[in-house]
N, C-alpha and C positions, 0 to 999 in steps of 0.2 A: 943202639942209637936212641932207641924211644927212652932207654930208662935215662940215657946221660943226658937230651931235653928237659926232662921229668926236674934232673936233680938241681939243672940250673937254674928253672923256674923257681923252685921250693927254695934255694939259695936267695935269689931275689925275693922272694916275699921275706924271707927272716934276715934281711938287712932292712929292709922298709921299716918293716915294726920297729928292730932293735934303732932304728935313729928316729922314733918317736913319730913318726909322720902318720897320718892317718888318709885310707879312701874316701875319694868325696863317692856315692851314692852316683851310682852309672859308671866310674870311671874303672878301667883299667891298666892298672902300670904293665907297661914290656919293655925289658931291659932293651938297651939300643944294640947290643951286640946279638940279641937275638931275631930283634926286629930288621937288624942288616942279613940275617940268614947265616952268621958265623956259625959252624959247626952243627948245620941241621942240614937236614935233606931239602928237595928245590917243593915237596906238598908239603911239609912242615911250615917254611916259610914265609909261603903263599899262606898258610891256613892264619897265621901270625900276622899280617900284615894285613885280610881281611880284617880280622879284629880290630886293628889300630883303628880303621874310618880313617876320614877323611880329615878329621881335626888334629892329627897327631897320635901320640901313642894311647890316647883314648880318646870317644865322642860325646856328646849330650845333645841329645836329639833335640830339637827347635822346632814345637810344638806352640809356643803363643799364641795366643790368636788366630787359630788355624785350627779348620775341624775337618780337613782332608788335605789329602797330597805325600809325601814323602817328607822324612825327620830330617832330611839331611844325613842320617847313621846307616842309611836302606831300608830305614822299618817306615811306618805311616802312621800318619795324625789323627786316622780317619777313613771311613768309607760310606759314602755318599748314600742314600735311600735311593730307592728305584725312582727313573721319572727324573733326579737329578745328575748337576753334574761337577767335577769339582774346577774351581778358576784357577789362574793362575796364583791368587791372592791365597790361594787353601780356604776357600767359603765354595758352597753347595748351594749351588744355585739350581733354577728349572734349566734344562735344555729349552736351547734356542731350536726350533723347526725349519728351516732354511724355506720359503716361499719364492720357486721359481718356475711353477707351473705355467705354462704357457708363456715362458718366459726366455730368452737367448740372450738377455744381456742384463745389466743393472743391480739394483739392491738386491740381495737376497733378506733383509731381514733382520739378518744374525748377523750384522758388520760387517760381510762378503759380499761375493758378486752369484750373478746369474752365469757369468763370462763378460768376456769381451767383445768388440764388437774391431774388426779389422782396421786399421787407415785407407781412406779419408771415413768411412762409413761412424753413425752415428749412434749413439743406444738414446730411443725416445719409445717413453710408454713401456720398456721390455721389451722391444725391437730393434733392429737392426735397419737403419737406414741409410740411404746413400742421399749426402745435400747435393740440391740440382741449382746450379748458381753460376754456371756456364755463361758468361756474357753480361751477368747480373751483378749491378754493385749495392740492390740494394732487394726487399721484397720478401716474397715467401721462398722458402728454399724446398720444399717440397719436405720437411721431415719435422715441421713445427717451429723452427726458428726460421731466422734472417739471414740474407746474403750481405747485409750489413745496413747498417742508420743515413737516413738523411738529414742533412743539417737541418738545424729551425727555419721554418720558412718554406720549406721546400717538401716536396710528394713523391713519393715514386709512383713513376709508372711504367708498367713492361719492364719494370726489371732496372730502367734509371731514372735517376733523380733528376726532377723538372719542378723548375720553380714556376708558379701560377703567376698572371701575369693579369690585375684586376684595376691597375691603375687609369682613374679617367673613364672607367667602366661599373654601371650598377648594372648589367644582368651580362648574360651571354657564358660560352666557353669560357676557363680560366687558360686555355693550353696544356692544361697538366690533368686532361679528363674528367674535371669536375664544370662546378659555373660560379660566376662568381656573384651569383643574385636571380631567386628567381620573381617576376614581376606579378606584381599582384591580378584579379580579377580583372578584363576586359583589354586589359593591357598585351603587348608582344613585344620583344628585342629585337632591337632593329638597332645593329651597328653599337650595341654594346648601352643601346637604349631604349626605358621600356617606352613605349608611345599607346594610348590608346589607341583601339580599334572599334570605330563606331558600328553599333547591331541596328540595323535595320532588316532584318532577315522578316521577311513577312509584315512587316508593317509599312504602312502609306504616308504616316504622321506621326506626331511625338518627337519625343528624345530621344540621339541616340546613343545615349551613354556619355559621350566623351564631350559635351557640352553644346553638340550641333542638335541640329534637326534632321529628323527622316522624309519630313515632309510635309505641307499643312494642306488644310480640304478648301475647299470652296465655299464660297460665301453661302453661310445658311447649315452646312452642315459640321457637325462635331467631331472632332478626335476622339473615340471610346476605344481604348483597348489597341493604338496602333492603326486603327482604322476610321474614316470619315463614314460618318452614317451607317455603320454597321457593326454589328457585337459580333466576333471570331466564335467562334466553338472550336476547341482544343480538348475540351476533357475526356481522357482515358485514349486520345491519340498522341501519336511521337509522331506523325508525318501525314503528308498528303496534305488536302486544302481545307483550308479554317471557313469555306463561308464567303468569306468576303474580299476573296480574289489573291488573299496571301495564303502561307504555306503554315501549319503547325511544326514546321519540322522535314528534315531531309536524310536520307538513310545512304551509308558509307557504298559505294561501290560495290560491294560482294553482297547486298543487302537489296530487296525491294519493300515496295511500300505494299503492303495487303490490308484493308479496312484502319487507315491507320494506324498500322504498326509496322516497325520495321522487322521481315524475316528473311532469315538466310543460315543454309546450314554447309557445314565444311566436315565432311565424316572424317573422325568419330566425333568430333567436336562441333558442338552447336555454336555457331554465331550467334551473340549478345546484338550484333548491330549495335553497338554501344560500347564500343572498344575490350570488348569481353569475351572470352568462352567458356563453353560450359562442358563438362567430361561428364557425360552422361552416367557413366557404368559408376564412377566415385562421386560424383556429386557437385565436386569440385568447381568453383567457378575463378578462372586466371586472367590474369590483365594480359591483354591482347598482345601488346606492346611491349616489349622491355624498356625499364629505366636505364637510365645512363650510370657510368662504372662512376662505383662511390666507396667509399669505407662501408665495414659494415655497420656500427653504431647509425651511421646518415641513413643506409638501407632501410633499416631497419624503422629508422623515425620516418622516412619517404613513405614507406608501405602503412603505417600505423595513423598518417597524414593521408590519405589518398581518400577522393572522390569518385567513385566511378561506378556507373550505371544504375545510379541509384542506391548504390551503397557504402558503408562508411568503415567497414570490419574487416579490411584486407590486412595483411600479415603479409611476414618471412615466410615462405615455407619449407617446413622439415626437410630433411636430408631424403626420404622415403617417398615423401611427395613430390619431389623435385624427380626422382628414377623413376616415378612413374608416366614421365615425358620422352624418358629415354628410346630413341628409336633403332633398333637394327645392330644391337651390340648386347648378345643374351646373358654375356654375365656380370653386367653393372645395370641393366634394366629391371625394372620391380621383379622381384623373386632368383634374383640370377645367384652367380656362387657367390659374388663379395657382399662379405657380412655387414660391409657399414648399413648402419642404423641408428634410429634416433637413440638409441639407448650407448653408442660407441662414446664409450670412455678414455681409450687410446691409439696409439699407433697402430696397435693389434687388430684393429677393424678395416685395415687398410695394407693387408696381404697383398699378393703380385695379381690374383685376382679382381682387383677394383684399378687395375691400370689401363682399364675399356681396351679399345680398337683401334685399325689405323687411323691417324690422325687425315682430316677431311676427305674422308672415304665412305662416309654416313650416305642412307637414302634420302638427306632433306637438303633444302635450297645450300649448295657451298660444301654440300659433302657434309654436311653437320647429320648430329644423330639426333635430330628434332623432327617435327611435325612441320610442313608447311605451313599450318594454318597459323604457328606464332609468327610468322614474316620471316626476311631474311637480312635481317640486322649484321652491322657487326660484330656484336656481343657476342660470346660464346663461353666467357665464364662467369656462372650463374649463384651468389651467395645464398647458404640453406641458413637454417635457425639454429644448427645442432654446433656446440662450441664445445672443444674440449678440455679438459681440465690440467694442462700443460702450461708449459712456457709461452706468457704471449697469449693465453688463450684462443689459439688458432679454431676455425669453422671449416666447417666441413662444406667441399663446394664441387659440385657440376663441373665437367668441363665439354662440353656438348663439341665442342670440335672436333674430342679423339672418345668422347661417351666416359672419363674418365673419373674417377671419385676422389678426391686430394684433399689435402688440406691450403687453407691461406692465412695470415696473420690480420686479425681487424683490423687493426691497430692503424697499419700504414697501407695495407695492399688494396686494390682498386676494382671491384669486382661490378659485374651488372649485375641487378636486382630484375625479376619477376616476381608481381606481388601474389597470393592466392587467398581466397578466402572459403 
């Protein structure tokens, strides 16, 4: 059988020649009766019909512009140096490293993914989160975006949208959490208007600001300083008596007057008498008070705007100095296991560990995980400084009702500010 193959090939070649035709260079002729398997064995055939390739009864490998991958014939263009790798294109490129370290979902880098991340759940930062928008049409959704926009004109607050309502009004609430003016020095709102409020506090005579009088003296003697016939001494006092039957100054309730000054202390924290405390162990000195829920840009300009006790240097404060308020919930309090920190760059800083404690079950005034000594406001979610580098530029924020660490969106969400300095 091998040799009567043998003799049909060699027949085939000396008819080629004798009709003049010549091989092109790679090509090989196979008679079609051979290449259909007529009168050879079924590994003959096979052996024959590998040879054809894929282009017919011969191939020419397609090598062009191509310095790896396969000719098309089974052979190759090329083989790639170590370190690379070859494209689809037949070019040797570097290998891509696929970057999904600490990572469950998102880019990997190389045109892939980390994974997925389930429905409804979301991938932000390389994490997997779940949007909280339960009842909410608009706001933060707890995962760096929005439960959705509110038209022009209008704020969200708690979650809906409320239009402010500033008409016929320069100061006061707007209804939508904000104010719609606040009134300058000596002035108060009163019914949606500011009205002076005249200072006679310790004086007998003079002016009292708002264009009346305090009081005039008796024939023969002078107004000096508030007083008829007598110069006050005040210097280097905040309260108690000036002298001349008025007062330098009056100290808040939880405060007394000692040689003219006002002192009172609230452990661990020093009363300011002066709308202020002081964290002994950090150094820290916090406005007593909370502001009222604003954006955070507005926070931010309120705390950077702020007078108080004598000084002009208050701030946002960091995300770090904000936990170190935190009371009665060990693992969002300074040092606990959730990692947020000022240095948090993404959702990755905000594990199931930064989701604090039962909500109003805290040891402070309302079940909050605060100190007494900041009051017992209604506010309970508190904007830090630390903004992350996401959609929206969400900040990182307090939520003292459940000791909780989250994020919120500046932009539109409504947070109350404590300033620190």
């Amino acid at each position: 059988m091998t040799k009567r193959v043998g003799g049909m090939i060699g027949l085939i070649c000396v008819a080629w020649l004798a009709c003049g035709c010549e091989l092109e260079s790679g090509k090989v002729p196979v008679s079609k009766d051979i290449r259909d398997g007529a009168g050879t064995s079924d590994v003959l055939r096979s052996d024959l019909e590998t040879d054809e390739g894929p282009g017919g009864p011969w191939c020419t490998p397609e090598c062009e512009g191509r310095e790896c991958g396969m000719d098309g014939c089974g052979g190759t263009c090329g083989e790639c140096a170590s370190g690379k790798t070859c494209s689809n294109e037949g070019q040797c490129v570097t290998k891509c490293v696929p970057q999904c370290q600490e990572k469950t979902c998102g880019d990997n880098g190389c045109g892939g993914t980390c994974g997925t991340c389930p429905e409804p759940w979301v991938c932000r930062g390389g994490a997997c989160c779940m949007p909280r928008c339960d009842d909410k049409v608009c706001g933060d959704d707890g995962c760096g975006g929005t439960c959705g926009p509110c038209q022009a004109g209008h704020v969200c607050l708690s979650g809906q949208c409320c239009s402010p309502d500033c008409e016929d009004k320069e100061c006061g609430p707007d209804g939508c959490g904000g104010f719609c003016a606040m009134c300058p020095d000596n002035h108060q709102c009163f019914d949606g208007e500011c009205r002076c409020v005249p200072n006679c506090l310790g004086r007998q005579c003079g002016p009292d600001g708002c264009g009346g009088s305090c009081g005039t003296c008796e024939e023969g003697l002078a107004c000096t300083g508030g007083h008829c016939g007598c110069t006050p001494v005040c210097a280097g006092k905040g309260c108690g008596d000036d002298g001349c039957g008025g007062y330098c100054g009056f100290c808040v309730p939880s405060c007394q007057c000692e040689s003219g000054l006002c002192v009172g202390v609230t452990q661990p924290y020093v009363d300011g008498c002066d709308g202020t405390l002081l964290d002994p162990v950090t150094g820290r000195r916090w406005k007593r008070e909370s502001g009222p829920s604003m954006t955070w840009q507005v926070a931010s300009d309120y705390c950077k705007g702020l007078q108080l006790g004598g000084y002009t240097d208050w701030r946002l404060p960091t995300i770090e100095e904000l936990r170190a308020l935190i009371l009665g919930c060990p693992a969002t309090q300074a040092g606990g296991s959730c990692p947020a920190g000022n240095s948090c760059t993404s959702a990755q800083c905000l594990p199931s560990t930064c989701d604090g404690c039962t909500r109003n079950a805290g040891p402070g005034p309302g079940g909050r995980y605060l100190h007494e000594a900041f009051g017992s406001g209604a506010d309970t979610h508190y904007w830090s400084s630390i903004r992350l580098p996401l959609a929206e530029s969400p900040a990182l924020i307090v939520e003292f009702d459940s000791a909780r660490i989250s994020t919120s969106v500046t932009t539109v969400s409504l947070k109350a500010v404590r300033c620190v300095r």
